[in-house]
Wavefront OBJ file of the C-alpha trace (Angstrom):
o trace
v -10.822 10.899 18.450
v -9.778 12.808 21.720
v -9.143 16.177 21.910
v -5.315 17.613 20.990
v -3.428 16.576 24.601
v -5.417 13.943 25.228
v -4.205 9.914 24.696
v -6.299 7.521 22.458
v -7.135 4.516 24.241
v -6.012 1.688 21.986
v -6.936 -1.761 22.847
v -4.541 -4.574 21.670
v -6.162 -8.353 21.063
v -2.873 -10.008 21.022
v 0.264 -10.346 22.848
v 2.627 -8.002 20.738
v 6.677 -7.939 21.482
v 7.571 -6.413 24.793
v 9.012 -3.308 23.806
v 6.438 -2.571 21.474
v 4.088 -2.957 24.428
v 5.918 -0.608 26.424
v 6.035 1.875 24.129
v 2.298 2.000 23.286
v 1.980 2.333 27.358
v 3.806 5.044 26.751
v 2.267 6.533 24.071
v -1.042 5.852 24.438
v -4.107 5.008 27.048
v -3.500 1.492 25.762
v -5.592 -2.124 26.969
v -2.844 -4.541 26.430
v -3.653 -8.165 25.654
v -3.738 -10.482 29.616
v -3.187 -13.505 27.837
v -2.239 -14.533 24.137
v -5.284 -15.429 22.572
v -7.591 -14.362 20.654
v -10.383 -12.475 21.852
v -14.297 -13.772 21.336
v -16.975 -12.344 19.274
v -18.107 -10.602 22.224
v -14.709 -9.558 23.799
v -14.373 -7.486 20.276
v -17.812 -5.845 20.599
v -16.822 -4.137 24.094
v -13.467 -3.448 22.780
v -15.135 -1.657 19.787
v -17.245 0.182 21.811
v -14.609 1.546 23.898
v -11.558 2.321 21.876
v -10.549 5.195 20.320
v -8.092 2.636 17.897
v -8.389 -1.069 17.370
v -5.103 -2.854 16.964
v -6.364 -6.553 15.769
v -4.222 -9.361 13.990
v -5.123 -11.612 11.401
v -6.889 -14.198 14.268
v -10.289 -11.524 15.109
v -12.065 -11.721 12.424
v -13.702 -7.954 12.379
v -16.492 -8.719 10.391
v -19.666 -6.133 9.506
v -21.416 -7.201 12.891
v -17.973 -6.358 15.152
v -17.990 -3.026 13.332
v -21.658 -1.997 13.849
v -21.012 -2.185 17.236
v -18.181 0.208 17.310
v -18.881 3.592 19.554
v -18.447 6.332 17.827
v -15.220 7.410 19.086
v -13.878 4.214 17.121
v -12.036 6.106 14.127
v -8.953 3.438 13.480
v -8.428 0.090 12.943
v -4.483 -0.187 13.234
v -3.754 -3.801 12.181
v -1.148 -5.865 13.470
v 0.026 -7.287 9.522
v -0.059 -7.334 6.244
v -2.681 -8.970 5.480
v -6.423 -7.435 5.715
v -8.509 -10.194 4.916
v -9.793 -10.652 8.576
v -11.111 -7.051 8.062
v -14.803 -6.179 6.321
v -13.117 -2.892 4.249
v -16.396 -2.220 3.062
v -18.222 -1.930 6.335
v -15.324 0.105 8.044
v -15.388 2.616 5.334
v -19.250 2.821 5.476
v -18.616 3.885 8.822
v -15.896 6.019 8.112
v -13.283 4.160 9.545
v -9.955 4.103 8.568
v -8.048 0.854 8.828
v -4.213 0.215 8.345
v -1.685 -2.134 8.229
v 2.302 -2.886 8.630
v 3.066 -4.205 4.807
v 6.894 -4.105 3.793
v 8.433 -5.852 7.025
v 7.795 -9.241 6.476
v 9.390 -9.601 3.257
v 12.385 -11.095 3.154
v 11.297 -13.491 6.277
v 8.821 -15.204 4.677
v 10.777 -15.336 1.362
v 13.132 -17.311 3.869
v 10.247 -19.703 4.737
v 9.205 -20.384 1.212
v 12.401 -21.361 -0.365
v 13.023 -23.457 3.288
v 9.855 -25.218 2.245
v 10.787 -26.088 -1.105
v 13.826 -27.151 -0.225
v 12.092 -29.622 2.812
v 9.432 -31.079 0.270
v 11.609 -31.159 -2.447
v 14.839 -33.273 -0.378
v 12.066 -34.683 1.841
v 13.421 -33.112 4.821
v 10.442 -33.522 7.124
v 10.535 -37.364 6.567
v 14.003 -37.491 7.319
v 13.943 -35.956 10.088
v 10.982 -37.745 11.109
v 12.471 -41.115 10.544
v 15.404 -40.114 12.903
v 13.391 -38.783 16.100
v 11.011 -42.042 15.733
v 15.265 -43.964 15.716
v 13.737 -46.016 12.725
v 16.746 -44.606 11.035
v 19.017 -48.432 9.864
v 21.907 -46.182 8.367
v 22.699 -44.636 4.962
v 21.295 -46.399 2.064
v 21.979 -46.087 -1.793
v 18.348 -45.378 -2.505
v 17.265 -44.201 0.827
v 15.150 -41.077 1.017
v 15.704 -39.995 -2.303
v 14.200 -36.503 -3.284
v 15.198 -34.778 -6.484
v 18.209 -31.609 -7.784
v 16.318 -27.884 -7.428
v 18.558 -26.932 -9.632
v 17.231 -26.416 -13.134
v 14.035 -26.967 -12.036
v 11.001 -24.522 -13.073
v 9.316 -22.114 -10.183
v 6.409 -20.590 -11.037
v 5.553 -17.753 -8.904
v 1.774 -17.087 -8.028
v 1.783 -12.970 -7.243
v 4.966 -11.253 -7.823
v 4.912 -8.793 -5.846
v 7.326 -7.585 -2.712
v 7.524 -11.463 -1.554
v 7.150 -13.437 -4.890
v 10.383 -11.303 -5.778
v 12.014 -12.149 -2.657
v 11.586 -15.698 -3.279
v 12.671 -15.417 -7.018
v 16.218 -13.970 -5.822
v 16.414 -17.205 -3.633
v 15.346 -19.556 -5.534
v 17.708 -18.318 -8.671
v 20.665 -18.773 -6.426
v 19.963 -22.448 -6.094
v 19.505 -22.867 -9.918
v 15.871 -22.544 -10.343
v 14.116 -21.114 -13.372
v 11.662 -18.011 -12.767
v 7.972 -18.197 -14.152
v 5.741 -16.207 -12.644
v 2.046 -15.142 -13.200
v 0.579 -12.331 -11.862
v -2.645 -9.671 -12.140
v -0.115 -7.549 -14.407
v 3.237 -7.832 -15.374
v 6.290 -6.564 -13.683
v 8.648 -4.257 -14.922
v 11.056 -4.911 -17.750
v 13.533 -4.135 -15.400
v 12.600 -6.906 -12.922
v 12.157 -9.011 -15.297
v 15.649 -8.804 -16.486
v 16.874 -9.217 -12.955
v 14.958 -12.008 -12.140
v 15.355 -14.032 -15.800
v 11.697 -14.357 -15.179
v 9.155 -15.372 -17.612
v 5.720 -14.025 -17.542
v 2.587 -16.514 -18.075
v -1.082 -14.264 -18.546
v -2.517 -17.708 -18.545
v -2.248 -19.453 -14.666
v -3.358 -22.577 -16.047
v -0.687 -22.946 -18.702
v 1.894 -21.665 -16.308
v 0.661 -24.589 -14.034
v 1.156 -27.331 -16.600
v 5.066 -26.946 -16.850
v 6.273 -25.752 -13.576
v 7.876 -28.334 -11.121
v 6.712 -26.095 -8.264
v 4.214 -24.161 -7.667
v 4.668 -21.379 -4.676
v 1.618 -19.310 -3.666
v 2.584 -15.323 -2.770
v -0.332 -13.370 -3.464
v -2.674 -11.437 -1.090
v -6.058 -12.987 -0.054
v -8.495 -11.058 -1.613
v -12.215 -12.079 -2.770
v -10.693 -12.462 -6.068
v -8.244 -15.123 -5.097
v -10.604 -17.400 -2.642
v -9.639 -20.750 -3.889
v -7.724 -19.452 -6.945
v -6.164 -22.689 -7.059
v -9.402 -25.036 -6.841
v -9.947 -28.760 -7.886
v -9.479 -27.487 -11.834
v -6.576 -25.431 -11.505
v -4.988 -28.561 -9.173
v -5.790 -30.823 -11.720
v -3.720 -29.261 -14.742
v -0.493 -28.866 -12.330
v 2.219 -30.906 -14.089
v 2.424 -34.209 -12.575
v 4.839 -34.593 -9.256
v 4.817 -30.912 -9.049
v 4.960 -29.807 -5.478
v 2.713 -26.585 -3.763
v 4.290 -24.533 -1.448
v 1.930 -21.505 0.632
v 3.145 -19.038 2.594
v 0.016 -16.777 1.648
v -3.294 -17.110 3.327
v -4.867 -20.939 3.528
v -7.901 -20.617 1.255
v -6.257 -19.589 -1.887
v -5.583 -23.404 -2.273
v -9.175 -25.498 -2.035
v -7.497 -27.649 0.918
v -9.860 -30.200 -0.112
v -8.993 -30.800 -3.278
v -5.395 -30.270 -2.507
v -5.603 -33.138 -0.548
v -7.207 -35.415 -3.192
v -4.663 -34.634 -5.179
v -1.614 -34.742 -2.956
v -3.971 -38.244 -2.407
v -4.077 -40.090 -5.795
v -0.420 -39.294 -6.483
v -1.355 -36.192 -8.636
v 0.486 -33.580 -6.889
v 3.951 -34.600 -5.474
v 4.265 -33.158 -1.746
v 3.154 -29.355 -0.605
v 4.965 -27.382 1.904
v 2.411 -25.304 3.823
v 2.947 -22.711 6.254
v -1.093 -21.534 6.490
v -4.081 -23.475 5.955
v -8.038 -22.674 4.820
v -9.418 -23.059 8.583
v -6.824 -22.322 10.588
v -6.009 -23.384 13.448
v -7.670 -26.543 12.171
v -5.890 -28.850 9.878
v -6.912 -31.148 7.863
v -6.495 -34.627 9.367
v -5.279 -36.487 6.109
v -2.697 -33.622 5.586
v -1.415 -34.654 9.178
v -0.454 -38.056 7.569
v 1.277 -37.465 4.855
v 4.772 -38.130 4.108
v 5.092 -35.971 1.503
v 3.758 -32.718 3.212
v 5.880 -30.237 5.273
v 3.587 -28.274 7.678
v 4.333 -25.086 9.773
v 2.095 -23.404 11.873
v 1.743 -19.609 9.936
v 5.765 -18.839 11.478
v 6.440 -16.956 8.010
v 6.990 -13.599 9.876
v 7.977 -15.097 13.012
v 10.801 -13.482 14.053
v 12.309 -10.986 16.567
v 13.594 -8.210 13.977
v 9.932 -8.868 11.721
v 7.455 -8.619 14.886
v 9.119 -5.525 16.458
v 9.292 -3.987 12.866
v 5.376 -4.528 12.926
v 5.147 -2.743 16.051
v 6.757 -0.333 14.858
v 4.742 0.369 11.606
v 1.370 -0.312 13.576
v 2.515 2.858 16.331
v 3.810 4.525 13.834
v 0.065 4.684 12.065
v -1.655 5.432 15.379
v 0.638 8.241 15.996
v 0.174 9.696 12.632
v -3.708 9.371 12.927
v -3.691 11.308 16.220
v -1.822 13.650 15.060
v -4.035 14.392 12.570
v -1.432 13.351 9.168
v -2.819 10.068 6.854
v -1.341 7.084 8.415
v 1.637 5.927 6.337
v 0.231 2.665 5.652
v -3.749 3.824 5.499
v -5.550 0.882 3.491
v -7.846 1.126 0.495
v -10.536 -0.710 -0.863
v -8.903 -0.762 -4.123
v -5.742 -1.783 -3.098
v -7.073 -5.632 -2.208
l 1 2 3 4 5 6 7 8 9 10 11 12 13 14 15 16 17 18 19 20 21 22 23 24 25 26 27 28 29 30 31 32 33 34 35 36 37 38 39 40 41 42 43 44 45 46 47 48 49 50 51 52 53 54 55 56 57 58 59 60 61 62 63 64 65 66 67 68 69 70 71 72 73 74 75 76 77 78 79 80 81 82 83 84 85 86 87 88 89 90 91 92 93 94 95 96 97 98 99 100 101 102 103 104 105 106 107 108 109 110 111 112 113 114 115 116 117 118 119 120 121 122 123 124 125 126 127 128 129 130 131 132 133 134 135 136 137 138 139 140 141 142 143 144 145 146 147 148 149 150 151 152 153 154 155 156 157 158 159 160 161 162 163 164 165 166 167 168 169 170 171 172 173 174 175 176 177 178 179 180 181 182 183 184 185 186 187 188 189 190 191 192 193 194 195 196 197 198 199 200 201 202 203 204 205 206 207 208 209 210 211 212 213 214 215 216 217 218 219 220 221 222 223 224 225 226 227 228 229 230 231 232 233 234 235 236 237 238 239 240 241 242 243 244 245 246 247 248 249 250 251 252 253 254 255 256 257 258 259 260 261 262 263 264 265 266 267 268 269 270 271 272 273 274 275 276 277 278 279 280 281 282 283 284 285 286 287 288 289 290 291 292 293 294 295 296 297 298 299 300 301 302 303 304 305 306 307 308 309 310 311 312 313 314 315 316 317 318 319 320 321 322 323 324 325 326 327 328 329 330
């Protein structure tokens, strides 16, 4: 890290809000991103070897390679998200590195997404719509395009934490009953606040729910947590909704099931090799896609910002970053 006075050069990967830009001009000796997209394999090896602080997203993929070829003035990785996947932990602490995030902001935004995706798979929103733009539309019909209520239907919540909770509020407003599993149980008082009923066992959890929505952080303990077996005991019709990370859900066997009738419709917002999708999901009546737009909005993206100078600043001025990331946190 430079010496007291002097400014870190940061180097950005991605196109981040405008006055977020600014102010890391300001702040810092920052490399902003030219052009929005993502940088190569060996783009991120001369960044590393250069910068003081890293500021990636969830599209570089900083792997054990990218960080042995960090300088040794490379002390922080200052993420651009929540999530930390992208990011070997491991290898940055081996190399004493500390690496951050900007959790907390995106909260209620992709809560909005989730129940807006249960709501289009359930009422088959996408095909309406669809149906309209193609002008294949003949007029109202008694038994045209019909979905099902939400209302008294069961939710079961994969990972309760800051967004499963979100949802939950949501989704009780339009009559839905919280389930939710989850590596340990909530408080009492959420609980209570929520009406929500706590399932140790995912698989029996998955049996009874009408819909399934996936809110838990990718970790390596959650790589295909719901895979071809887990698919298999969802209650028949049940729809999947995922606003997490892509490869929690074996897309694969998602789509054999989504396939033979199995599972009802999914609503997915990320997907296991993004930006690729798979083709047969692409053809699907029953599936709602949207490209990763959870957090995409004005207030959540600047809030980002925010966090991510707010940890640089606190690193260079020698205080833990608020938001410092730990091993055993994921």
């Amino acid at each position: 890290m430079p010496n007291s006075g002097t400014r870190p050069k940061v180097v950005v990967t991605r196109k981040l809000p405008e006055p977020i830009e600014t102010r890391m001009m300001e702040l810092f000796d920052a490399s902003l991103a030219e052009c929005d997209q993502p940088m190569s394999r060996e783009q991120l090896k001369v960044a590393v070897s250069s910068a003081d602080v890293l500021s990636p997203t969830v599209t570089d993929k900083i792997d054990a390679g990218i960080i042995e070829a960090a300088g040794p003035q490379l002390k922080l990785i200052a993420n651009y998200g929540a999530g930390v996947d992208h990011i070997d932990l491991e290898a940055a602490h081996a190399k004493g590195l500390i690496v951050t995030n900007t959790p907390g902001v995106l909260t209620e935004d992709t809560a909005d997404i989730a129940m807006a995706l249960i709501l289009a798979v359930v009422r088959r929103i996408g095909e309406g719509q669809r149906l309209v733009r193609a002008q294949h539309w003949e007029g109202w019909a008694p038994t045209g395009l019909m979905g099902k209520t939400v209302r008294g239907k069961r939710l079961g919540i994969v990972g309760m934490g800051r967004i499963g909770a979100a949802l939950a509020r949501r989704a009780r407003a339009f009559g839905l009953s919280i389930h939710y599993h989850n590596r340990r149980r909530v408080a009492d008082t959420i609980e209570e606040e929520l009406e929500a009923t706590y399932w140790e066992s995912l698989n029996q959890m998955l049996s009874r729910m009408d819909i399934i929505s996936v809110n838990c952080p990718r970790t390596p303990g959650t790589f295909h947590l719901l895979n071809a077996p887990r698919l298999s005991v969802m209650k028949e019709g049940a729809v999947i909704i995922n606003t997490s990370r892509g490869d929690v859900i074996d897309e694969s066997a998602l789509v054999r099931g989504l396939s033979s009738g199995r599972i009802g419709g999914a609503g997915l917002d990320v997907f296991e090799h993004e930006p690729v999708v798979t083709p047969k999901l692409l053809k699907m009546e029953n599936v709602v896609l949207t490209p990763h737009i959870a957090s995409a909005t004005i207030e959540a993206r600047i809030a980002m910002g925010e966090k991510l100078i707010a940890n640089i600043k606190a690193f260079t001025d020698h205080h833990v970053p608020p938001d410092r990331v730990l091993k055993s946190m994921f």
